[in-house]
C-alpha positions as CSV (number, residue, x, y, z in Angstrom):
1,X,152.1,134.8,212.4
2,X,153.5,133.5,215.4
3,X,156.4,136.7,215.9
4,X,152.6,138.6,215.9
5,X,151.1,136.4,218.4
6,X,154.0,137.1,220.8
7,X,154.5,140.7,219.9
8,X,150.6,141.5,220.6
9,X,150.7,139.4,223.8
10,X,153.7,141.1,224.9
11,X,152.3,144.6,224.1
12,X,148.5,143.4,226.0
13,X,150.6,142.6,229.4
14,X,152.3,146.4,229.1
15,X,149.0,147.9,228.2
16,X,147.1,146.4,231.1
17,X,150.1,146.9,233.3
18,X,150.2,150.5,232.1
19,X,146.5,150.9,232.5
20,X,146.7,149.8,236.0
21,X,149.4,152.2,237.5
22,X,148.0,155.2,235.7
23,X,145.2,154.8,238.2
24,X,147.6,155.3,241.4
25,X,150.7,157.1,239.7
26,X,151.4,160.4,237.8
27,X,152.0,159.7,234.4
28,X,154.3,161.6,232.1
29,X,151.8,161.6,229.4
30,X,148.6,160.4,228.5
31,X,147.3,157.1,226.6
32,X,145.6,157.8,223.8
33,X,143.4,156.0,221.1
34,X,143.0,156.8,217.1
35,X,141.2,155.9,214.2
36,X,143.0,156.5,210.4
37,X,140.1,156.0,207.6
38,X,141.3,155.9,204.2
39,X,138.9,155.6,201.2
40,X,140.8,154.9,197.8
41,X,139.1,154.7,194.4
42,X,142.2,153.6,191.8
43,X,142.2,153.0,187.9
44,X,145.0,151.8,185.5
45,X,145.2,151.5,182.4
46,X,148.1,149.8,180.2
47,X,149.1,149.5,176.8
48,X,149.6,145.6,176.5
49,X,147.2,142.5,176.8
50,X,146.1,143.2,180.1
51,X,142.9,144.0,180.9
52,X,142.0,147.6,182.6
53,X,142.1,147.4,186.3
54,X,139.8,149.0,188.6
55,X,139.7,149.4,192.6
56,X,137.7,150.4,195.6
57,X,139.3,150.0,198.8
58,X,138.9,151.1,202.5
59,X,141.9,151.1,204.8
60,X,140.8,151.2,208.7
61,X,143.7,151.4,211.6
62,X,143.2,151.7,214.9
63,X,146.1,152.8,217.4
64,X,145.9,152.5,221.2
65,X,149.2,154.3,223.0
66,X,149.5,153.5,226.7
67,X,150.3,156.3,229.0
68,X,153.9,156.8,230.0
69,X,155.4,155.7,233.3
70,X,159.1,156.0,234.1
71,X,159.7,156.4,230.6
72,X,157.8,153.0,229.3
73,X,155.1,153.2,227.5
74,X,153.7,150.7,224.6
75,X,151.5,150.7,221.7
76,X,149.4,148.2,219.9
77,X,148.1,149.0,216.1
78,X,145.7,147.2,213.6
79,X,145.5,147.4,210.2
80,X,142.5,146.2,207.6
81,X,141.9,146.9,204.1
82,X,138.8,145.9,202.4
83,X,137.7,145.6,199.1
84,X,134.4,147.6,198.1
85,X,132.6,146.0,195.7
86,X,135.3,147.6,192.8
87,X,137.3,144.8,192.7
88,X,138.9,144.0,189.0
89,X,142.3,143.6,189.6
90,X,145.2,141.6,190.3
91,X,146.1,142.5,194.2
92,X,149.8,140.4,193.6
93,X,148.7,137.9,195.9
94,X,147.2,135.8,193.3
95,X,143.4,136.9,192.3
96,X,142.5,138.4,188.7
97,X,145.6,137.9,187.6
98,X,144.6,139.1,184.1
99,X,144.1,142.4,185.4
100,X,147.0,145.5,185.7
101,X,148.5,145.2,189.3
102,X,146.6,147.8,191.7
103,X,148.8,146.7,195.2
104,X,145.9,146.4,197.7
105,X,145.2,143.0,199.1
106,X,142.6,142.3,201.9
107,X,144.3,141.8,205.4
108,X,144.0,142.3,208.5
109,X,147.2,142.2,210.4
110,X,148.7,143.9,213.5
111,X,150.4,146.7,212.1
112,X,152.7,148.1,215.1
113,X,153.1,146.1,218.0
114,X,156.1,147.9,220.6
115,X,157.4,148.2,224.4
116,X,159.5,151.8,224.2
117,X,161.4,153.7,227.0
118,X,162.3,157.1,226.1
119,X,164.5,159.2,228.3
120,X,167.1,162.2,228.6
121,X,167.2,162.0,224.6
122,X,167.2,158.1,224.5
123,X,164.5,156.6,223.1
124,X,164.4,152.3,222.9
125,X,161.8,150.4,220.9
126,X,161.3,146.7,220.6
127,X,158.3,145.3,218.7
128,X,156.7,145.3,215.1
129,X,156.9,149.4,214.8
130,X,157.2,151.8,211.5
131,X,160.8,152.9,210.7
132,X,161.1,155.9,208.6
133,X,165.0,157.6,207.6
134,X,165.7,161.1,206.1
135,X,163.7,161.5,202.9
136,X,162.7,157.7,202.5
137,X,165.0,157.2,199.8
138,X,166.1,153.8,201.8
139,X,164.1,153.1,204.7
140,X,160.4,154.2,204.7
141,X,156.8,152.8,205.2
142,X,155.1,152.9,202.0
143,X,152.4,155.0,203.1
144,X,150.5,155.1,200.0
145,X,150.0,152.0,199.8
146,X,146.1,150.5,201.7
147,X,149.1,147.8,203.5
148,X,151.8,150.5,204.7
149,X,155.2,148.5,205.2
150,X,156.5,148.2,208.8
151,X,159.7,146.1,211.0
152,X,159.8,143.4,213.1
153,X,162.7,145.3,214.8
154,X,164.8,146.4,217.9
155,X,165.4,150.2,217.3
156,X,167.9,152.7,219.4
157,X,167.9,156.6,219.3
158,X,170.0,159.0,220.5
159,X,169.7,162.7,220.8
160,X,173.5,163.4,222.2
161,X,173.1,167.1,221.4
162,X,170.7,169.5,220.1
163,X,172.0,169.1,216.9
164,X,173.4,165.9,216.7
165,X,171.4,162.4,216.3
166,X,172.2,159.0,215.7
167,X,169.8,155.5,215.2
168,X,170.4,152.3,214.9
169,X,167.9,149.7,214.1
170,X,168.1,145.6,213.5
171,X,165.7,144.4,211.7
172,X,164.0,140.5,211.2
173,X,161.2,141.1,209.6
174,X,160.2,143.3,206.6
175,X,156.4,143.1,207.0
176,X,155.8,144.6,203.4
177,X,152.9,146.0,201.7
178,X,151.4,142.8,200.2
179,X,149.6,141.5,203.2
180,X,152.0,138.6,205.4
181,X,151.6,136.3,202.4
182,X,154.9,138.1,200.8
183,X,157.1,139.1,204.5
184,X,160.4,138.6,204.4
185,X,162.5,137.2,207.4
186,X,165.7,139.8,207.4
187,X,168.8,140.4,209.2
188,X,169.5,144.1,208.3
189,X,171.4,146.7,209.9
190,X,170.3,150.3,209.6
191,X,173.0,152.8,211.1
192,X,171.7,156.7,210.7
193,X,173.8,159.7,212.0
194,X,172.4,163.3,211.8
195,X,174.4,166.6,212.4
196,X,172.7,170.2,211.9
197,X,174.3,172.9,211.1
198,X,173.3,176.5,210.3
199,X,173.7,175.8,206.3
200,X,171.3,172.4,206.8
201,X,171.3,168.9,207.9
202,X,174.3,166.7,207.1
203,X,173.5,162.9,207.5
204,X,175.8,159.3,207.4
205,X,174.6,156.8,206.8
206,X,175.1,152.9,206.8
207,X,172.6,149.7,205.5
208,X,173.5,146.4,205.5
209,X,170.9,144.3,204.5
210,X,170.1,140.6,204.4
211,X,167.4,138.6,203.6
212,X,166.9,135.2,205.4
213,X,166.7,132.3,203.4
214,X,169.0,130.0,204.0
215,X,171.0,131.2,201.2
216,X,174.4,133.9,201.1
217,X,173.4,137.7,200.2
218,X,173.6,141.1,201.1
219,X,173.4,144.1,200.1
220,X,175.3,147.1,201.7
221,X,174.7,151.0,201.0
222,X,177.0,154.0,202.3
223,X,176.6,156.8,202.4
224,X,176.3,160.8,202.6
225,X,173.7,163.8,202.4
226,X,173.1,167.5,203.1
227,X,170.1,169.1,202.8
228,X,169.0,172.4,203.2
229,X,167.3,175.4,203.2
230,X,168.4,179.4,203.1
231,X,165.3,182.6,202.6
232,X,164.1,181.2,199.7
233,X,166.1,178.9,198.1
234,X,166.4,175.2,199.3
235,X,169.1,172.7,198.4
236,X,169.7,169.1,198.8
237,X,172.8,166.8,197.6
238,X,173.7,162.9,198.1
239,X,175.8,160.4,197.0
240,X,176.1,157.1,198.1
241,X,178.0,153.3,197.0
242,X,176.3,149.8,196.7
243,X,177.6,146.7,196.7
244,X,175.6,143.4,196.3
245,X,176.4,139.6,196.7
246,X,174.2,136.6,196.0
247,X,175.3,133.6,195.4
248,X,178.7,134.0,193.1
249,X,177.3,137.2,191.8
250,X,178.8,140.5,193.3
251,X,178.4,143.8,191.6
252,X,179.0,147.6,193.0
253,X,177.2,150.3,191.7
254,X,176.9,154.3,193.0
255,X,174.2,156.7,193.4
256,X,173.9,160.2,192.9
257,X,171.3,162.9,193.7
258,X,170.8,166.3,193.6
259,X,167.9,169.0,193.9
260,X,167.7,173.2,194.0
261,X,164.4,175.0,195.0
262,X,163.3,178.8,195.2
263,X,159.6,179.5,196.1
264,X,158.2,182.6,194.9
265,X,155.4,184.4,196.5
266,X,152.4,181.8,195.4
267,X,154.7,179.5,193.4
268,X,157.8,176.9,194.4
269,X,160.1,175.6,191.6
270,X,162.1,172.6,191.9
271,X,165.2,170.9,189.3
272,X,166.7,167.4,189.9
273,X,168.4,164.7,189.0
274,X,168.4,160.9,190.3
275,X,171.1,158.8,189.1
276,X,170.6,155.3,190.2
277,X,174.0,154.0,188.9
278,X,174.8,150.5,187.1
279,X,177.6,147.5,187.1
280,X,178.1,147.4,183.3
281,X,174.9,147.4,182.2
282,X,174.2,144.0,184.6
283,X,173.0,145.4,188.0
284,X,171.0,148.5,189.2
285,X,171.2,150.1,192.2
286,X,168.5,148.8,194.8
287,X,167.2,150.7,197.8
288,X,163.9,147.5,198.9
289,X,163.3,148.9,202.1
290,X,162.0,152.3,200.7
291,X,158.9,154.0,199.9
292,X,159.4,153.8,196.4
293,X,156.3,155.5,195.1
294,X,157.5,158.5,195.8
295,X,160.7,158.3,193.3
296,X,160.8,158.1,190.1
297,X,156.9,158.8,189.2
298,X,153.7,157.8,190.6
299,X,153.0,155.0,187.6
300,X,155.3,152.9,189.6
301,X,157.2,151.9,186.4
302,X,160.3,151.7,188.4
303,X,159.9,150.0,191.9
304,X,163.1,148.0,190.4
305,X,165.8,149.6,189.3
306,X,166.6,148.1,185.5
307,X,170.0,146.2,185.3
308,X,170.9,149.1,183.0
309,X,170.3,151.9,185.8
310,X,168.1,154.8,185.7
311,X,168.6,158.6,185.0
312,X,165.8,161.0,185.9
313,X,166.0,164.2,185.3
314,X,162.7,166.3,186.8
315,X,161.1,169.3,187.3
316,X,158.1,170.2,189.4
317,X,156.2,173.0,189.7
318,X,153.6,174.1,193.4
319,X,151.2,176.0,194.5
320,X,148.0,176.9,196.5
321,X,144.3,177.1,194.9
322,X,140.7,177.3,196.6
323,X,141.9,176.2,200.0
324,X,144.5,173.4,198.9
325,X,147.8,172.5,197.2
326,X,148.8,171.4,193.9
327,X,152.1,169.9,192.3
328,X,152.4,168.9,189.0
329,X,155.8,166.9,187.9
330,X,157.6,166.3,184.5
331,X,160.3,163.1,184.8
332,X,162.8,162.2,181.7
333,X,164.1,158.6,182.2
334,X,167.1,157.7,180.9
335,X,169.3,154.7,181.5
336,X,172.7,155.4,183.7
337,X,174.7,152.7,181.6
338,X,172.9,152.3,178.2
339,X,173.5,149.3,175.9
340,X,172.7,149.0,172.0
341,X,168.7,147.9,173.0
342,X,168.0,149.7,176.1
343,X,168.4,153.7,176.5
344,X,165.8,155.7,176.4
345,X,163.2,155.0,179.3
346,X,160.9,157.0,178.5
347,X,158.8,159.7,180.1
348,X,156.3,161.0,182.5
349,X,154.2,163.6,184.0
350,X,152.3,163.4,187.9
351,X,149.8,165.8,188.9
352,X,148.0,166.0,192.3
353,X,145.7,168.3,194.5
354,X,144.8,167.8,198.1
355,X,142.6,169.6,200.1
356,X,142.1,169.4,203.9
357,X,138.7,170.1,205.7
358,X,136.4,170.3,208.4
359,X,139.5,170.0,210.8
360,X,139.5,166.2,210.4
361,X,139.4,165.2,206.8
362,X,141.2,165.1,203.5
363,X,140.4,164.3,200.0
364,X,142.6,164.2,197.0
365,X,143.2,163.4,193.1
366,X,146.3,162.3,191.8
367,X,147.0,161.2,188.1
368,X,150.4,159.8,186.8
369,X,150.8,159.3,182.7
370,X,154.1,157.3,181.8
371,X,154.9,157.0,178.1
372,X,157.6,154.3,177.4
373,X,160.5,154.4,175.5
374,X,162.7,151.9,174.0
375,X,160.2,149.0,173.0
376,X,163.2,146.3,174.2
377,X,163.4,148.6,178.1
378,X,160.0,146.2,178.6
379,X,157.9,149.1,179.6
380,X,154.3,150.2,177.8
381,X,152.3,153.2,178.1
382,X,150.7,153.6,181.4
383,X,148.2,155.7,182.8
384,X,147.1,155.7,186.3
385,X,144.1,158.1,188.3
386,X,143.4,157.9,192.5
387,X,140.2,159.5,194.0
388,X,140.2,159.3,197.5
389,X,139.0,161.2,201.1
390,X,140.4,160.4,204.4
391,X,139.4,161.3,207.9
392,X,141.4,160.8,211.0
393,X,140.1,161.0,215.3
């Protein structure tokens, strides 16, 4: 709480300061205010004792960006999520605990809170901002989520050529989705370099992470990706190595991905696999910082890798229908290193449609049903529904 006390006076001084010489200067662009809106109804239902959880929840977040001068400029962002009278569930801070998890707690919280000069392809931010790398496979803000994730953080870009980009960001605070009571003081590392050719982008990339407590660990991830896209076929491949400390414990692990595409006139097709690799059957490998809901299925039955590693194998079919778009998903979980009680992890299928309209809103349906597979993997039979409309200004 204090790091936000600093960071919002800090960003207040820039504001006013910024405020006041856009009266007598010419600025390079203009400030600006916004308001997201983001009304979420959410059921879940699980096979085991708990009890069906249910939620209505508004997310509100208001953004003020200061004009530009010299290259400075500075933003200040806050964030509340309310309950709405649909409130049975347990929100992982604590209340109806007997309920399935549905991951939005009331807060309110400064959500971005940043001094940034950006110039000749150099762009410098210091403050509470949202980092967000490649595909979010590794570094991302959670965005589905009422409480998106954001850094405490010192972040530098770099434009050197047309083509060719490169980012580094330190990191001491992971200000996560579960409202301040559940941060996490960090020393992390995040070193991201971009190339583009004709074929695609090819990226390098480095993350050493670190989380604060007093106590030895880390956790350090290279490595490599191309992705792509040619008429109409796209393509995307990655592979990357893991290696984790704590304590006496150290274990490696690799991961693998790969993904092929063709849209047809109305229609896009997509095949891939995710392989999440495993240290003899003992460690999984862990990507914290990401936006997890987006991999591995929407019932969120994999936010932790298992100890065995995961194999997913998917397919997805798109489209467009009465003004908006549709995907519908089938996943096959597998484990990467499987052990007499633990190998099949079951299966799933996602299905969403989103329409925008009247220029400044959006409403959407989205449904995940996860069936589990080996009784000993600790999963059970999920199903999960969202309802919700959005409006931005």
């Amino acid at each position: 709480m204090q790091t936000v006390h600093k960071l919002s006076k800090i960003t207040a001084l820039i504001l006013l300061a910024s405020a006041s010489t856009s009266a007598t200067a010419n600025s390079e662009t203009k400030a600006k205010a916004s308001i997201d809106l983001n009304l979420r109804y959410e059921a879940v239902e699980q096979n085991n004792a708990k009890k069906d959880a249910s939620a209505l929840t508004l997310r509100t977040r208001l953004n003020y960006t200061s004009a530009s001068y010299n290259g400075f400029s500075a933003a200040l962002e806050v964030e509340d999520s309310r309950q709405l009278g649909v409130d049975d569930y347990n929100d992982t801070v604590g209340n109806n605990t007997e309920y399935s998890v549905i991951a939005d707690p009331e807060t309110t919280e400064v959500d971005q809170a940043y001094v940034q000069y950006k110039k000749d392809g150099l762009t410098a931010k210091v403050g509470r901002q949202v980092l967000t790398l490649d595909n979010h496979r590794y570094v991302g803000h959670v965005g589905w989520r009422q409480d998106r994730q954001t850094f405490d953080a010192a972040t530098l870009t770099y434009a050197a050529l047309d083509n060719l980009k490169m980012s580094y960001s330190y990191i001491n605070k992971r200000n996560r989705i579960f409202s301040n009571e559940k941060d996490f003081d960090a020393k992390d590392h995040l070193l991201n370099l971009a190339y583009k050719t004709s074929y695609g982008k090819l990226t390098a990339y480095s993350y050493l992470l670190e989380v604060d407590e007093g106590t030895a660990n880390s956790l350090d991830t290279f490595g490599v990706s191309f992705n792509g896209k040619k008429d109409k076929f796209s393509y995307s491949a990655e592979f990357a190595t893991q290696d984790s400390e704590s304590g006496a414990t150290d274990y490696s692990a690799s991961y693998m991905a790969i993904q092929a595409g063709y849209s047809f006139d109305a229609i896009t097709l997509k095949l891939g696999a995710e392989v999440l690799g495993s240290d003899d059957s003992m460690f999984g490998f862990s990507t914290p910082l990401a936006t997890l809901h987006k991999f591995n299925g929407w019932a969120d039955q994999f936010l932790g890798t298992p100890k065995e590693g995961l194999v997913d194998l998917y397919a997805s079919v798109s489209g467009k229908a009465f003004g908006g778009g549709w995907t519908v998903t089938i996943h096959d979980y597998s484990a990467d290193e499987a052990t007499d009680a633990v190998d099949d992890l079951g299966s799933e299928i996602n299905a969403v449609y989103v329409k925008k309209f009247a220029k400044n809103y959006k409403a959407g349906l989205k449904y995940a049903a996860y069936s589990a597979g080996d009784a000993t993997a600790g999963k059970v039979d999920t199903d999960k529904i969202w309802l919700w409309v959005s409006a931005k200004f």
